[in-house]
C-alpha positions as CSV (number, residue, x, y, z in Angstrom):
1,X,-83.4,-86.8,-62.8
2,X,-80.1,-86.4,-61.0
3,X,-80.2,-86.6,-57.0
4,X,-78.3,-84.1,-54.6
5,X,-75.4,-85.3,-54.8
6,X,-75.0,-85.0,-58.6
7,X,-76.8,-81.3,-58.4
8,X,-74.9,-79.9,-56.0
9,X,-71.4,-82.0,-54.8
10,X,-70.2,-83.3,-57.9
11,X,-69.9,-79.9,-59.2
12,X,-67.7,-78.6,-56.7
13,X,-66.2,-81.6,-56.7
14,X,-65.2,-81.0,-60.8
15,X,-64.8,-77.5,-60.2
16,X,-61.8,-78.0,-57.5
17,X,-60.2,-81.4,-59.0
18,X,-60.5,-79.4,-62.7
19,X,-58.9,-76.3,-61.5
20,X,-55.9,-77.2,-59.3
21,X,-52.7,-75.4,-60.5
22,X,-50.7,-78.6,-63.1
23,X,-54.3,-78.9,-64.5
24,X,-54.9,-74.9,-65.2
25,X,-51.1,-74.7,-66.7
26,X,-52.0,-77.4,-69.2
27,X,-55.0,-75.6,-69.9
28,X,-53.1,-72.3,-70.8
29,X,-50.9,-74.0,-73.5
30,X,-54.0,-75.7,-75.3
31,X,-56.8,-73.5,-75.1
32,X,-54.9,-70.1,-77.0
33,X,-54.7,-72.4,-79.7
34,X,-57.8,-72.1,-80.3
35,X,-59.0,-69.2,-83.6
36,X,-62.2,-68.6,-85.2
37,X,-65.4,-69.7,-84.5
38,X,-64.8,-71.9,-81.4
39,X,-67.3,-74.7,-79.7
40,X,-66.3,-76.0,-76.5
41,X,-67.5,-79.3,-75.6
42,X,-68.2,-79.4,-71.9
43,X,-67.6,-75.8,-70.7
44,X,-69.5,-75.7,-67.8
45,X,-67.6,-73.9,-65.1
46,X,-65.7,-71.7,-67.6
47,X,-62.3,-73.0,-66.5
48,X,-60.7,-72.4,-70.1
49,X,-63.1,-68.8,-70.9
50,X,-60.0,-66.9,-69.6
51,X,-57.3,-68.2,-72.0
52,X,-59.0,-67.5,-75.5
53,X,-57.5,-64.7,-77.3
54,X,-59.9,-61.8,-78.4
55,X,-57.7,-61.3,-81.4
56,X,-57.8,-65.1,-82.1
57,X,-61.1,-66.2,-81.5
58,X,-64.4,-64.1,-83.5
59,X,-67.2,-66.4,-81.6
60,X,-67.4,-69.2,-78.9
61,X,-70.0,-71.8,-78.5
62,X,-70.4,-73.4,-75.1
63,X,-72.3,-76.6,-74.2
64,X,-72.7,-78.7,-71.0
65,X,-75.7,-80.7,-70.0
66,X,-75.1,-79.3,-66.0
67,X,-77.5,-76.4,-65.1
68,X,-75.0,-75.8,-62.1
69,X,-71.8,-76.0,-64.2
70,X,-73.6,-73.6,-66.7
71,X,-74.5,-71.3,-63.6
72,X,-70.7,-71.1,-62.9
73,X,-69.6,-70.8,-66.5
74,X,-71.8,-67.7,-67.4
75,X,-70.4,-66.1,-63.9
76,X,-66.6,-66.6,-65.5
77,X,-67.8,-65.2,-69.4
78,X,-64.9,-62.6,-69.0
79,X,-65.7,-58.8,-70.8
80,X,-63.7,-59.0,-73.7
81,X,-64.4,-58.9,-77.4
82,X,-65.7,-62.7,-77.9
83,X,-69.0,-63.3,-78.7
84,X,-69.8,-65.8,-76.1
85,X,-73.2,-67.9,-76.5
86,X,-73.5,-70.9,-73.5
87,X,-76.3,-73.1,-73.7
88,X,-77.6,-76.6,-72.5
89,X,-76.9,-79.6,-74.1
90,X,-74.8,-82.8,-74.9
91,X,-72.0,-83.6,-76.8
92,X,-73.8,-87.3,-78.3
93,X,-76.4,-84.8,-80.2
94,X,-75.0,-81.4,-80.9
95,X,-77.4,-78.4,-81.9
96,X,-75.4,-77.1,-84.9
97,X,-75.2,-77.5,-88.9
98,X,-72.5,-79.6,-90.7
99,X,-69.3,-77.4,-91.0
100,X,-70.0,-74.5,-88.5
101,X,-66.7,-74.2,-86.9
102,X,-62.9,-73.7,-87.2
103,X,-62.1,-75.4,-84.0
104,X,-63.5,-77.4,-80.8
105,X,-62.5,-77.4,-78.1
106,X,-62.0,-80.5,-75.1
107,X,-61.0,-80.1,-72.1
108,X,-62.0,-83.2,-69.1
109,X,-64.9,-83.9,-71.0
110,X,-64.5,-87.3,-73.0
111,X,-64.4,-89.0,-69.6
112,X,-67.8,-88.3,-68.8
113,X,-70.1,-88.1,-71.9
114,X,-72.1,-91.1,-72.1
115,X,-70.8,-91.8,-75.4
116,X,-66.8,-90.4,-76.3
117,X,-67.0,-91.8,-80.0
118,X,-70.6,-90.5,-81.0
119,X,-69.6,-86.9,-79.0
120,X,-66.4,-86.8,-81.3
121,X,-68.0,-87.7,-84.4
122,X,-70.5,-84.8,-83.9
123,X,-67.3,-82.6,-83.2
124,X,-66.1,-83.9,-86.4
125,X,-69.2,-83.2,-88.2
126,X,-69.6,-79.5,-87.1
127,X,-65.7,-79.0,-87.4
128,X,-64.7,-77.0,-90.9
129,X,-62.6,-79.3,-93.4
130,X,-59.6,-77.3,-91.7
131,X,-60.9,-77.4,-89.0
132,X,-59.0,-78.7,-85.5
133,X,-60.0,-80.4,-82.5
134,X,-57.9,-79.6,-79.4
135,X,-57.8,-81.7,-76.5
136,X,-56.9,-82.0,-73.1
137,X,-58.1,-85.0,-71.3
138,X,-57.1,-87.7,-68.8
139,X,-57.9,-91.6,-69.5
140,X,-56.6,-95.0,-69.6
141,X,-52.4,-95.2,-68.3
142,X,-50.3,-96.6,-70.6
143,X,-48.4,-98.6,-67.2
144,X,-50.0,-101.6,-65.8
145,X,-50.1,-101.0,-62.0
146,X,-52.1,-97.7,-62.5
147,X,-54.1,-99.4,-65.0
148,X,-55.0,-102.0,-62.6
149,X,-56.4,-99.7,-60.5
150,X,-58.4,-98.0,-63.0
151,X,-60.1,-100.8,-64.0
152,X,-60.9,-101.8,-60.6
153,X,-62.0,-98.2,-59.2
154,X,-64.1,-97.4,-62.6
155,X,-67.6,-98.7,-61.4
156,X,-67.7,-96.8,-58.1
157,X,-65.8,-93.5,-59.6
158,X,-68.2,-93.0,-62.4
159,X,-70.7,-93.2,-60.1
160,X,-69.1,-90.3,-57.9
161,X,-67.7,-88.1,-59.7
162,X,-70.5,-87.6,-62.3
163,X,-69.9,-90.3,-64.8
164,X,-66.3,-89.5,-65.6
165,X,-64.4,-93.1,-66.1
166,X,-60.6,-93.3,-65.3
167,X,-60.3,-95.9,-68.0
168,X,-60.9,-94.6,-71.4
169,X,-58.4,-94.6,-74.0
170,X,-57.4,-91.0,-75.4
171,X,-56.1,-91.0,-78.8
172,X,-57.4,-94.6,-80.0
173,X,-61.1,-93.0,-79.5
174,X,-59.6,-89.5,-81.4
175,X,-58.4,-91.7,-84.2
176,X,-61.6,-94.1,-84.0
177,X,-64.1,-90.9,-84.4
178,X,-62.2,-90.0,-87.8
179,X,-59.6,-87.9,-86.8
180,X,-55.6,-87.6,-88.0
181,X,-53.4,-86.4,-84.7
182,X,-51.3,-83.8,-86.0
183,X,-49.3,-83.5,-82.0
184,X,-49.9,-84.9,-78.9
185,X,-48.3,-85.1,-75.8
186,X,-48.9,-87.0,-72.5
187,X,-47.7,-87.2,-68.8
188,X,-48.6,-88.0,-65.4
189,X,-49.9,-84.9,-63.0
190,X,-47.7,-83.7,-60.4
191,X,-48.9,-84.2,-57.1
192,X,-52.0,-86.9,-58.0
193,X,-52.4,-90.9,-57.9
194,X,-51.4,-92.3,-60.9
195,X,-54.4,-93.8,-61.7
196,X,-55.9,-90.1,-61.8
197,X,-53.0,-88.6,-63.2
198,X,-53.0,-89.5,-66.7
199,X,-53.6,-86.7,-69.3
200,X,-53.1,-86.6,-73.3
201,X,-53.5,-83.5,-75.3
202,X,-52.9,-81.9,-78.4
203,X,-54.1,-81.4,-81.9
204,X,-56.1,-83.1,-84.3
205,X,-57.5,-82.8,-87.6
206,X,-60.6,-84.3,-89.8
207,X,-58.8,-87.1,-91.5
């Protein structure tokens, strides 16, 4: 059972360090890609709820395995014409048939499921034939001094900040889980150490 720091500091810690300004930009060119019927992998604080398009998006499917996260993401379920649903649960073991939707989303969330490549093949599995995964996530630099550091920071971090790893690759796992990456993109964040900074994101497809 997790102890008080996981229950109560680690969300507020994911909820500032998810949120700041470079990190809700990126989030407002990926997530309005989004149409259909939507799952979002790790939605708990509702950080992307206010960029999905009513006119784009018919339902969206929330799950996170934080009761406090989930407390914060059905506060920010915004009143618009999506039919949100938010429930409990993990990516490794998702609670819906083969081929129930158009597109997933993840956002900051492959860092810290126990398992990235059995929570994107169950994305892969419940994704359409057309379907798309979009992504957004931070993981392993592609410079050696900042991967040094990763490395070396990983045990203690994860052990922090709720499990999330500084050191996991981004599109090798995408690829590995059975997807084709139709566009990505990548960077450092403005204004963070380099060895936290890393993000990748884009599109992908069920190969």
């Amino acid at each position: 059972m997790p102890g008080f720091w996981d229950r109560h500091v680690v969300p507020r810690i994911i909820a500032c360090g998810c949120c700041q300004p470079a990190v809700m930009e990126r989030r407002a060119k990926i997530v309005p890609r989004a149409s259909g019927a939507v799952l979002e992998l790790g939605c708990g604080g509702g950080a992307n709820f206010r960029y999905y398009e009513p006119g784009r998006v018919s339902s969206l499917s929330g799950i996170d395995p934080s009761p406090e996260l989930l407390e914060r993401a059905n506060a920010a379920v915004p009143a618009n014409a999506i039919d949100f649903r938010i429930m409990s649960g993990v990516g490794e073991v998702l609670p819906f048939v083969d081929e129930s939707f158009d597109t997933v989303v993840t956002t900051f969330t492959l860092c810290s499921v126990d398992d990235p490549s059995q929570t994107l093949g169950e994305a892969r599995r419940v994704l359409k034939p057309d379907g798309r995964l979009l992504f957004l996530e931070h993981g392993l630099s592609p410079d050696p001094s900042p991967r040094r550091w990763q490395y070396r920071l990983d045990p203690m971090w994860k052990r922090l900040m709720g499990n999330c790893h500084l050191s996991r690759p981004v599109l090798p796992t995408i690829r590995g889980a059975g997807f084709s990456i139709v566009g990505s993109d990548s960077g450092y964040m403005e204004r963070v150490p380099r060895f936290a900074g890393w993000m990748e994101w884009g599109e992908a497809r069920p190969a």
